[in-house]
C-alpha positions as CSV (number, residue, x, y, z in Angstrom):
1,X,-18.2,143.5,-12.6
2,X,-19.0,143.0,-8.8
3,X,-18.3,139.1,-9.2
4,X,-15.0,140.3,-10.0
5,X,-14.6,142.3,-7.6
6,X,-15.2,140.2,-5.1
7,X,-13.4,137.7,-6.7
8,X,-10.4,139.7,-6.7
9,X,-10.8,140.4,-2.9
10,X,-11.2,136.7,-2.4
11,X,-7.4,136.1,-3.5
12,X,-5.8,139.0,-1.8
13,X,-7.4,138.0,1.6
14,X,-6.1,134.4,1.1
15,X,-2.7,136.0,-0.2
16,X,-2.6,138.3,3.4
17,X,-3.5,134.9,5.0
18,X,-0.7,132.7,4.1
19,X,1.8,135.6,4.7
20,X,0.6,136.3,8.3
21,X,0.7,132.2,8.7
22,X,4.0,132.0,7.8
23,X,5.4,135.0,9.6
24,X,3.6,133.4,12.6
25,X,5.2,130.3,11.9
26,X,8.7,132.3,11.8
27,X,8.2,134.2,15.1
28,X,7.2,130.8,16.6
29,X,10.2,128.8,15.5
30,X,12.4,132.1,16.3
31,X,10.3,132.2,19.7
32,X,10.9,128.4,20.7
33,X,14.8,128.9,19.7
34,X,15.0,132.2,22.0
35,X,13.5,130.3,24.6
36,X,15.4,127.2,24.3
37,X,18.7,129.5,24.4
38,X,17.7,131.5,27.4
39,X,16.8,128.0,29.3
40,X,20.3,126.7,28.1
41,X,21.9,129.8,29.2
42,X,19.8,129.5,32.6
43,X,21.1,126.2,33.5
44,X,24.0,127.1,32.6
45,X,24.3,129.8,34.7
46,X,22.4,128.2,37.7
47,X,25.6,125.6,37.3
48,X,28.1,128.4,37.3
49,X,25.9,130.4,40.4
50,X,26.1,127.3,42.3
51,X,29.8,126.2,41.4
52,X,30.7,129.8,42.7
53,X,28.1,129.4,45.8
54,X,30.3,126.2,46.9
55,X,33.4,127.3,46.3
56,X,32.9,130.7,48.2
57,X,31.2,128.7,51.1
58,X,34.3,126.4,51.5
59,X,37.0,129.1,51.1
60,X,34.9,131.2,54.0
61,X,34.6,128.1,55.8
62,X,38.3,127.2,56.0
63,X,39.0,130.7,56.7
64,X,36.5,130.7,60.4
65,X,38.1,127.3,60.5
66,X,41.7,128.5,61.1
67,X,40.0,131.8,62.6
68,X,38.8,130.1,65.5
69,X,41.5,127.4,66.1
70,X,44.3,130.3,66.7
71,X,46.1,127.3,67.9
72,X,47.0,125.6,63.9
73,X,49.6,127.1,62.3
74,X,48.2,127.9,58.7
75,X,51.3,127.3,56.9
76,X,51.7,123.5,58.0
77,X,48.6,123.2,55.5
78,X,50.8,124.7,52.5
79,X,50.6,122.4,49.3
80,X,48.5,120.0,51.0
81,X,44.7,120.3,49.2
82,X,41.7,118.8,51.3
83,X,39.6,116.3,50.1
84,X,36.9,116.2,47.9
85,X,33.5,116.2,49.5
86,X,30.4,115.7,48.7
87,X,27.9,119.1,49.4
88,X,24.5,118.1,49.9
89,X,24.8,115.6,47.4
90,X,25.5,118.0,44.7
91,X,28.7,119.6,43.8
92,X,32.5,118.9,45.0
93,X,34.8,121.0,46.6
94,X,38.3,121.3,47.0
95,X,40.0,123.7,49.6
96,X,43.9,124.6,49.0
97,X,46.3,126.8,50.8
98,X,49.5,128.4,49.2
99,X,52.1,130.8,51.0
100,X,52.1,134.2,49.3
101,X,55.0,135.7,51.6
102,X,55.8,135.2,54.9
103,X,52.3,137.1,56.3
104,X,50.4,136.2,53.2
105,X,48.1,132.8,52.1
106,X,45.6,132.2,50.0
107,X,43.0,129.5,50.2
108,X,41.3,128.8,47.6
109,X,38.6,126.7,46.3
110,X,37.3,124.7,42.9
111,X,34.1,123.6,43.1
112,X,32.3,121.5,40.3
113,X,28.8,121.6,39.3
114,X,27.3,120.2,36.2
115,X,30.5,120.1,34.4
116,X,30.3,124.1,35.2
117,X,33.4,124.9,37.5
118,X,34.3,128.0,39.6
119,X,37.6,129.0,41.8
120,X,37.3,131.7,44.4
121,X,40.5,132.7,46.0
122,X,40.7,134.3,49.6
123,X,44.1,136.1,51.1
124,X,44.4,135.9,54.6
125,X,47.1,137.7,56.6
126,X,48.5,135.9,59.5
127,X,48.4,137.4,63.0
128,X,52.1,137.3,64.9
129,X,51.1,134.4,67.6
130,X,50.4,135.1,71.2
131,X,51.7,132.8,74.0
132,X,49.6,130.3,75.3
133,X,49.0,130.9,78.6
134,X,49.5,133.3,81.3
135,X,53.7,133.2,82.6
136,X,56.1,134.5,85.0
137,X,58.9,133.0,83.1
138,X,59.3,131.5,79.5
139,X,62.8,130.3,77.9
140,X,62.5,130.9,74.5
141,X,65.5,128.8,73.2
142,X,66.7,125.5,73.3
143,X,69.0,125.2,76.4
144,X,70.4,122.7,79.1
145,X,70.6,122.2,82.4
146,X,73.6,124.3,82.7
147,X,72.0,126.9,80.5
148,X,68.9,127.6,83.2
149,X,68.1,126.6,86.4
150,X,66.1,127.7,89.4
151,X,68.1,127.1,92.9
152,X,66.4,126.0,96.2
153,X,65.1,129.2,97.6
154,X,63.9,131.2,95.2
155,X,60.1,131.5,94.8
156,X,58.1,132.3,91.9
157,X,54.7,133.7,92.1
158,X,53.2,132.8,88.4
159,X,53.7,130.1,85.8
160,X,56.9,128.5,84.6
161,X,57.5,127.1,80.9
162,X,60.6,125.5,80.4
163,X,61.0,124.7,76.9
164,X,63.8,121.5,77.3
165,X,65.7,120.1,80.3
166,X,65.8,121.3,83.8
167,X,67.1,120.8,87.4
168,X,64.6,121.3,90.2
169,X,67.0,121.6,93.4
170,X,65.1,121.8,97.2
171,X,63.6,124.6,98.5
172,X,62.0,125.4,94.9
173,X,58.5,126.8,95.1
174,X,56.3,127.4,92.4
175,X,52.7,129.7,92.8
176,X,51.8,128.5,89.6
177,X,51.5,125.9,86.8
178,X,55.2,124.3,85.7
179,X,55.0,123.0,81.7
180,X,58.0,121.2,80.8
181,X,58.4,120.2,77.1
182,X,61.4,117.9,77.7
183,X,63.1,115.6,81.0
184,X,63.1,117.1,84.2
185,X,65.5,116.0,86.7
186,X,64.4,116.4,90.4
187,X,67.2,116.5,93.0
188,X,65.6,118.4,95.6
189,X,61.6,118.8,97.0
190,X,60.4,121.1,94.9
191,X,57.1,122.7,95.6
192,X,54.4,123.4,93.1
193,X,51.7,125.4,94.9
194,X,47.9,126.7,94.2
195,X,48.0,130.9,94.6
196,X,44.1,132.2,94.4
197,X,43.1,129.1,93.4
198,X,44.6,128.7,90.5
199,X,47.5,126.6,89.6
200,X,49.4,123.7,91.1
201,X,50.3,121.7,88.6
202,X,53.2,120.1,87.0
203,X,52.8,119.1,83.6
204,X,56.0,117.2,81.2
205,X,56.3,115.6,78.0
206,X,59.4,114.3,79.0
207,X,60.6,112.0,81.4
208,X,60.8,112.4,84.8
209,X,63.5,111.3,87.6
210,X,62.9,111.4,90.4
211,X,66.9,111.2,92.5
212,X,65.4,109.5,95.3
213,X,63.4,112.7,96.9
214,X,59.7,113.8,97.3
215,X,57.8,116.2,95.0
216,X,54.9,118.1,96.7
217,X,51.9,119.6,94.2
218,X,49.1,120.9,95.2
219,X,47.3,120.2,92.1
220,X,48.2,117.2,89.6
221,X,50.9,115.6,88.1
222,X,50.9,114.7,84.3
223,X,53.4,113.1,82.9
224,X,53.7,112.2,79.0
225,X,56.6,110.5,79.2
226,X,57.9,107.8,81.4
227,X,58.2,108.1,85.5
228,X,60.8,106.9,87.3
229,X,63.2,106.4,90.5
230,X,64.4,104.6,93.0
231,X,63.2,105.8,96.5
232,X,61.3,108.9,95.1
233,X,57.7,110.1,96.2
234,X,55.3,112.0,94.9
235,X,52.6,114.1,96.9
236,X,49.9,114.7,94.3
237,X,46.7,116.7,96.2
238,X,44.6,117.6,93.3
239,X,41.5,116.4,92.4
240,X,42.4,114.4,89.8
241,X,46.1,113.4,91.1
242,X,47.9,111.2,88.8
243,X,48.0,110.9,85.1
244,X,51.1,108.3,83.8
245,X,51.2,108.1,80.1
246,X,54.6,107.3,79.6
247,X,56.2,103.9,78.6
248,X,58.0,102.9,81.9
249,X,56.4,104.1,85.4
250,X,57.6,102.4,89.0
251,X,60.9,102.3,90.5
252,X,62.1,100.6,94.1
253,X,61.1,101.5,97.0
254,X,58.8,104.4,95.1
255,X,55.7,106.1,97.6
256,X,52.8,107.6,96.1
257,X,50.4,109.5,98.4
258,X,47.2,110.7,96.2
259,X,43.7,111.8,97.2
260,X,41.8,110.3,94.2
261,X,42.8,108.3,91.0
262,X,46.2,107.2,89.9
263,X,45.9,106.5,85.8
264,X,49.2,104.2,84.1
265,X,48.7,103.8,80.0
266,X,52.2,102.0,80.4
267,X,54.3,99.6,81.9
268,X,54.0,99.7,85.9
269,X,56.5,98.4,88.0
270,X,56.5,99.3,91.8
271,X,59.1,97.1,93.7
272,X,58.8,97.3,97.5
273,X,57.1,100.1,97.3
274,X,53.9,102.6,98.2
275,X,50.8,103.7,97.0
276,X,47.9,105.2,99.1
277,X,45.0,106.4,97.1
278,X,41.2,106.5,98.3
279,X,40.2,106.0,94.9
280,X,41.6,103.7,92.3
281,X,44.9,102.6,90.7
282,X,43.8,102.2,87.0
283,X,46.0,100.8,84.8
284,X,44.6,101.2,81.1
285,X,47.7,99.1,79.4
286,X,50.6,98.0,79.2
287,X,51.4,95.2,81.6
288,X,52.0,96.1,85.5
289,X,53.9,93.9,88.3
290,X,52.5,94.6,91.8
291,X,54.7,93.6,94.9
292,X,52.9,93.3,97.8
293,X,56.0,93.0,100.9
294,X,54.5,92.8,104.2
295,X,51.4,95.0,102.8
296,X,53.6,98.1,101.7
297,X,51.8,98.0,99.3
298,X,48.0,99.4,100.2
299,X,45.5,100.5,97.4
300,X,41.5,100.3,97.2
301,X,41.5,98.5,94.1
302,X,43.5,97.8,91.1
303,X,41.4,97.6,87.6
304,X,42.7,96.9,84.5
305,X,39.7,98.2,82.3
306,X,39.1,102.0,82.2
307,X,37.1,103.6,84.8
308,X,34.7,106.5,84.1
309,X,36.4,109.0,86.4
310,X,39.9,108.1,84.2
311,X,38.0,110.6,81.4
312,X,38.9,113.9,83.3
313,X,42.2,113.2,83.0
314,X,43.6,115.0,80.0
315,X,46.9,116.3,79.3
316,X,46.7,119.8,78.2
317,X,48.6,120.4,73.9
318,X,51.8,121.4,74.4
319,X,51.7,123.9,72.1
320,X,53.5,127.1,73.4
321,X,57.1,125.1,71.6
322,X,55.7,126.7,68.5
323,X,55.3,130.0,69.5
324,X,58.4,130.4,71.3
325,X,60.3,128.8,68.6
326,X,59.1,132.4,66.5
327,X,60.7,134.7,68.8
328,X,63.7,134.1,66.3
329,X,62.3,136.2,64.6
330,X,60.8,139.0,66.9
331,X,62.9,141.5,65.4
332,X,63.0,143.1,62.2
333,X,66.3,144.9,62.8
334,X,66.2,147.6,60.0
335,X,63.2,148.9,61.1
336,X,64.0,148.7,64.7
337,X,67.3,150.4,64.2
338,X,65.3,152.7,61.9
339,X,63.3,153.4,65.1
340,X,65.7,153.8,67.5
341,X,68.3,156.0,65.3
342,X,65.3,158.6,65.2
343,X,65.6,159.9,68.5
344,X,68.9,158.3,70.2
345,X,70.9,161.5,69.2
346,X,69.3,163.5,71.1
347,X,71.9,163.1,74.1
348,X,71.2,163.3,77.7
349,X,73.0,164.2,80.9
350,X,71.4,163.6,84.0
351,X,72.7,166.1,86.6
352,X,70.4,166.5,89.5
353,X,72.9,169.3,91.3
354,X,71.9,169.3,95.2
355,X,68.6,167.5,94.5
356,X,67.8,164.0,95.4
357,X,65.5,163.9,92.6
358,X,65.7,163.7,88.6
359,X,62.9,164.5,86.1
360,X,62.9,163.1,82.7
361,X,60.8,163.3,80.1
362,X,62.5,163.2,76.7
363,X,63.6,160.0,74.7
364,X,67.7,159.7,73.9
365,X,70.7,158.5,75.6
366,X,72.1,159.1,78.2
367,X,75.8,160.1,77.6
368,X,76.5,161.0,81.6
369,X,75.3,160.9,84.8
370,X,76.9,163.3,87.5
371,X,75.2,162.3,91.1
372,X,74.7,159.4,92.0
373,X,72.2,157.4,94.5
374,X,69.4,159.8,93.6
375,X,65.7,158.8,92.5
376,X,65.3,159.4,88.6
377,X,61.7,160.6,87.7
378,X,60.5,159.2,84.3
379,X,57.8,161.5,83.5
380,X,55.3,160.0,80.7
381,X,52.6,162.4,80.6
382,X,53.4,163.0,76.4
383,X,53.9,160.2,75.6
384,X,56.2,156.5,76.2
385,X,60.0,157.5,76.8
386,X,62.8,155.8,74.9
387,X,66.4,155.4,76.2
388,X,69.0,154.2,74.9
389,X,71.6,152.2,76.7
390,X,74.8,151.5,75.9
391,X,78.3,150.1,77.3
392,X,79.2,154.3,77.3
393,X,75.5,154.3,79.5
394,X,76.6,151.5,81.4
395,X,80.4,153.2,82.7
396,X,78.3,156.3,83.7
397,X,76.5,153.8,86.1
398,X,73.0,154.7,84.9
399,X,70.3,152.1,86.5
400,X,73.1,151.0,88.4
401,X,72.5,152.9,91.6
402,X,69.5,154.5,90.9
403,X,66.0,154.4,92.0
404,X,64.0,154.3,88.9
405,X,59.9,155.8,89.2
406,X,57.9,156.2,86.1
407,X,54.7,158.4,86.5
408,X,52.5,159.4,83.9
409,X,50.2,157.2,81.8
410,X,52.5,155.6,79.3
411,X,56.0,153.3,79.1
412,X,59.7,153.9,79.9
413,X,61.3,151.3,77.3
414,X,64.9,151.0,77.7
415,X,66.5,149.6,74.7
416,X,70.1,148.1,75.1
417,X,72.8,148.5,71.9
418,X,74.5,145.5,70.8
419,X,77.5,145.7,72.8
420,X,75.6,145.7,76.1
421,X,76.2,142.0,77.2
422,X,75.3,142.4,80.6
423,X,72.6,145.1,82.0
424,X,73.7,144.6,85.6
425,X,71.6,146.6,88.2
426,X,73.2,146.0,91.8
427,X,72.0,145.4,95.0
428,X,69.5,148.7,96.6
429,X,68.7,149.4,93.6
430,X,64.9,149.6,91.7
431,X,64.1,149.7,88.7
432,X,60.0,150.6,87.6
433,X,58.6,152.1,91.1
434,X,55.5,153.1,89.4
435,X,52.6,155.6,90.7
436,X,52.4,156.7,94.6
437,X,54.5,153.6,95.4
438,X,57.9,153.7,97.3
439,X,58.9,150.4,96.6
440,X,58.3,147.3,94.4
441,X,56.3,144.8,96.0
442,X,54.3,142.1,94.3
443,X,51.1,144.6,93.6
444,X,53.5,147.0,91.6
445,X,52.3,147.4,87.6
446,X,55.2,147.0,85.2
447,X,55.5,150.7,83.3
448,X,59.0,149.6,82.4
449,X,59.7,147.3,79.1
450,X,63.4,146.3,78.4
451,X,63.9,145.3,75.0
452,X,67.5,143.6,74.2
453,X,67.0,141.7,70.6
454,X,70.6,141.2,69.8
455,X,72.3,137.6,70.2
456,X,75.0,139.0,73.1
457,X,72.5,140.7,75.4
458,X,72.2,139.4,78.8
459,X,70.3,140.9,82.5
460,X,71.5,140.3,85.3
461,X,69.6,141.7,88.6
462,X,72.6,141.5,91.6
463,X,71.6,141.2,95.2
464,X,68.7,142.6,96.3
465,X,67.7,144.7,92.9
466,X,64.2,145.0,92.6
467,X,62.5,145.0,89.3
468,X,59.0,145.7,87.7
469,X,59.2,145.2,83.9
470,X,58.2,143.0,80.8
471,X,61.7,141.9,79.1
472,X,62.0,141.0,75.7
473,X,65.4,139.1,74.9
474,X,64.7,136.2,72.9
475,X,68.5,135.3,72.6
476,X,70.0,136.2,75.7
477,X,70.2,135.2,79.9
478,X,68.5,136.8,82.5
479,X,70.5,135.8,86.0
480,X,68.4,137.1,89.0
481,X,70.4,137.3,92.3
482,X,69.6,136.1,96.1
483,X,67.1,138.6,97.6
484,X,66.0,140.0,94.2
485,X,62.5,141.1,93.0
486,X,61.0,140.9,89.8
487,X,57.8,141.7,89.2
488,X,56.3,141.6,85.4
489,X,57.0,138.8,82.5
490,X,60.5,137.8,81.2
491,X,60.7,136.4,77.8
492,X,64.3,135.1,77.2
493,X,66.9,132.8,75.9
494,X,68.0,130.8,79.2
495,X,67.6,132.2,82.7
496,X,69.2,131.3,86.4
497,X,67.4,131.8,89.9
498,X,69.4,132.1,92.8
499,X,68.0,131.0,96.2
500,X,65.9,133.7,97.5
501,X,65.0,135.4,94.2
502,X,61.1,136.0,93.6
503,X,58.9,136.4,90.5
504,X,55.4,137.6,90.6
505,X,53.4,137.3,87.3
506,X,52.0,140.3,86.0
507,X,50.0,139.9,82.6
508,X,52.3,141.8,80.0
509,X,51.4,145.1,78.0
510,X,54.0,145.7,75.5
511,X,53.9,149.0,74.0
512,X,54.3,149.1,70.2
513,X,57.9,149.4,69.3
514,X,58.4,149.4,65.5
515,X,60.4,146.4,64.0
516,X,59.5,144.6,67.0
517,X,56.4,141.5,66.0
518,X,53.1,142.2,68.1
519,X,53.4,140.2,70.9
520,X,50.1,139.1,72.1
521,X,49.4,137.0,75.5
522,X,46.2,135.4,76.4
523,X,45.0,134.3,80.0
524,X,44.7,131.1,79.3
525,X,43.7,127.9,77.6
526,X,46.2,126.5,75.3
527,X,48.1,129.0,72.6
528,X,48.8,128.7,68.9
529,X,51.9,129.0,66.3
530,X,49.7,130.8,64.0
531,X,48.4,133.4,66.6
532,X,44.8,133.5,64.4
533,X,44.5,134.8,60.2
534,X,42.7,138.1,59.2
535,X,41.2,138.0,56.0
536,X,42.0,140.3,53.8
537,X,40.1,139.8,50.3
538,X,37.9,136.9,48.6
539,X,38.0,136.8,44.2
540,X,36.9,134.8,42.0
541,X,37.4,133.6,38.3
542,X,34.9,134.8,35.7
């Protein structure tokens, strides 16, 4: 009875035995296969980590990319992917922009990685673009000689950019930096002059003529284009002088006086004529004829291979074209009129009785004026004050014979109407006396922005008017008279200087007018069509 007992126990225990075997065997197998999925998955999603990793990484870096060159202009790289690279030997990338709307891109990025690929997306908002450097004067539009020009006599304190052809008659002076994008004709001796130190220089990427007179700069001449004319003379003092990159340079009879280096990339051809330089005439191509009449002739040296000091010469991007070319579209005119509509009922008559004095400090336009040759106060304490101009503004001689003050710590922004085609302030008259001031001098800061958007606006400033103000009139001419001041920054369409007008640069502060495009200026350095992206949002697929 106990042998079977036992014998019984015997094949139970063997029974439990292969059952736990074989469940181990199942939980093993199950085991392995869990593991082996979870590894698969793990690759798998290290692929997809790092796919996404690259892809983010290149979108971010394209957007710092076109975040600290405010200079591109993002949309030029619309439909036009980047090439794939490798990333540290491991996956590729691919960076692509599309245009959204006319603020909005996206850049976006498909990386590959182990067959496992990701796209991330990034929307950027582009920035309205700020001009280039600082400047007295720019000319927004394509124009011609008749269009603008600056006659002998008048002075400008600041920097000129003159977007196509121009006339420089005598007497010109400059306190500044003169950019030309286009050929300048010289008839006169303009000066170009260094003010604090700064500017002095004349720099073209057209070509220059020179009609047989002499061109003083204090600083350097650069000149992109070609050089030429018979009997002219060039008086370069700065420390690098002369930079020639055009196709032709020389003429007969041509002088050049210069301190240092005079650089030719093309074709030189002086006839009978001058060059003094204590430095080096370097001609780095291009083929060059050198007359030598009874030593007229005189120069240290003449090299034909490039000279270390040749390196400093560098002609600055010419990039401001772009940025003027967007004032076309400064204005957003439903929202401007929007704007402007909300407070121009409110109609004002300025009637100063027995008083030589005026205070104002509402917004609206002015419908009548009953004294003249009184001083208007424009009081800003509450806030900038908006008036509205118009030809009925104009008849009632407002501005016209008026001295103008604004106190207080905000604007006075005079907005013209479409039919206001000329904004003519006459001689004796001033228009932004600001603070404790009795006059407009060149210290005065502008507290007065004019803003004339429409196609037939146009400034003039007769006589002796004296002016402290940032103008905004993309389209239209500004004409400053013989004796005139005008202290601020003028953007505009085409401009004339009369002999004895001046211009002192003062670094703009627009106020922000709705339906009117941020307009942004930096100090210096060159400037950007894009005007910089902000980045609004970075998504990816799943």
């Amino acid at each position: 009875m106990v042998v079977r007992i036992l014998k019984n126990h015997r094949g139970s225990t063997l029974i439990l035995v292969i059952v736990v075997f074989a469940l181990l065997i199942i939980f093993a197998t199950a085991a392995l296969a869990l593991a082996s999925n979870s590894q698969i998955n793990s690759v798998t999603d290290y692929q997809s980590q790092q796919a996404y990793f690259t892809a983010r990484s290149s979108v971010l870096a394209a957007v710092d990319y076109f975040k600290n060159h405010p200079e591109l202009n993002i949309e030029d790289y619309v439909g036009t992917p980047g090439s794939s690279e490798v990333v540290d030997g491991m996956g590729k990338y691919q960076v692509t922009v599309k245009k959204v709307d006319d603020k909005h891109f996206e850049i976006s990025s498909l990386a590959d990685f182990g067959g496992k690929n990701r796209t991330v997306r990034a929307i950027v908002e582009r920035k309205s673009a700020g001009f280039p450097f600082g400047q007295n004067l720019v000319t927004a539009t394509k124009f011609n000689a008749k269009a603008s020009s600056l006659s002998g006599g008048a002075e400008i304190h600041g920097n000129v950019m003159i977007n196509d052809t121009i006339a420089l008659p005598e007497g010109v002076q400059i306190f500044g930096d003169l950019y030309i994008d286009g050929p300048v004709s010289i008839s006169g001796g303009p000066i170009v002059k260094s003010e604090n130190g700064k500017g002095g220089n004349i720099y073209s990427t057209g070509d220059i003529t020179l009609n047989r007179v002499s061109v003083t700069v204090d600083g350097n001449l650069y000149c992109t284009g070609s050089l030429y004319g018979d009997g002219g003379k060039i008086d370069a003092k700065g420390s690098e002088s002369l930079l020639m990159i055009g196709k032709n340079i020389g003429g007969v009879g041509f002088t050049i006086a210069t301190p240092k280096n005079i650089v030719a990339l093309g074709n030189a051809d002086f006839r009978n004529s001058t060059i003094r330089t204590k430095s080096n005439c370097i001609y780095l191509g291009g083929t060059k004829k050198v007359y030598q009449n009874d030593n007229s002739y005189n120069y240290v040296s003449i090299l034909t291979t490039a000279d270390p000091s040749a390196k400093s010469f560098k002609m600055p991007d010419m990039t401001y074209a772009d940025s003027i070319e967007q004032l076309k579209n400064l204005v957003d005119y439903a929202v401007y009129k929007s704007y402007v509509d909300s407070w121009r009922g409110n109609m004002i008559n300025i009637d100063g009785g027995w008083k030589n004095t005026y205070t104002l400090s509402q917004s609206g336009t002015i419908t009548n004026v009953s004294n003249f040759n009184q001083t208007l106060i424009v009081d800003t304490s509450s806030g900038n004050i908006n008036l509205y101009v118009n030809n009925a503004s104009l008849n009632n001689h407002v501005f016209s014979q008026f001295h103008t003050k604004v106190i207080g710590p905000n604007q006075l922004i005079i907005h013209l109407a479409e039919d206001v085609t000329n904004f003519d302030y006459s001689s004796f008259t001033s228009l932004g006396i600001t603070g404790s001031q009795t006059e407009i001098t060149s210290t005065t800061v502008p507290q007065v922005c004019i803003v004339a958007p429409y196609p037939k606006n146009n400034i003039t400033l007769s006589g002796s008017a004296k002016t402290a103000a940032y103008i905004i009139m993309p389209y239209g001419n500004l004409s400053i008279g013989g004796g005139s001041i005008f202290v601020g920054n003028a953007i505009v369409g085409s401009s004339q200087l009369v002999a004895g007008a001046k211009l002192y640069y003062k670094p703009p502060k627009y106020p922000e007018i709705p339906g009117i495009s941020k307009i942004e200026v930096s100090g210096g350095g060159s400037g950007g069509a894009s005007g910089g992206i902000d980045l609004k949002g970075v998504y990816t697929n799943k």
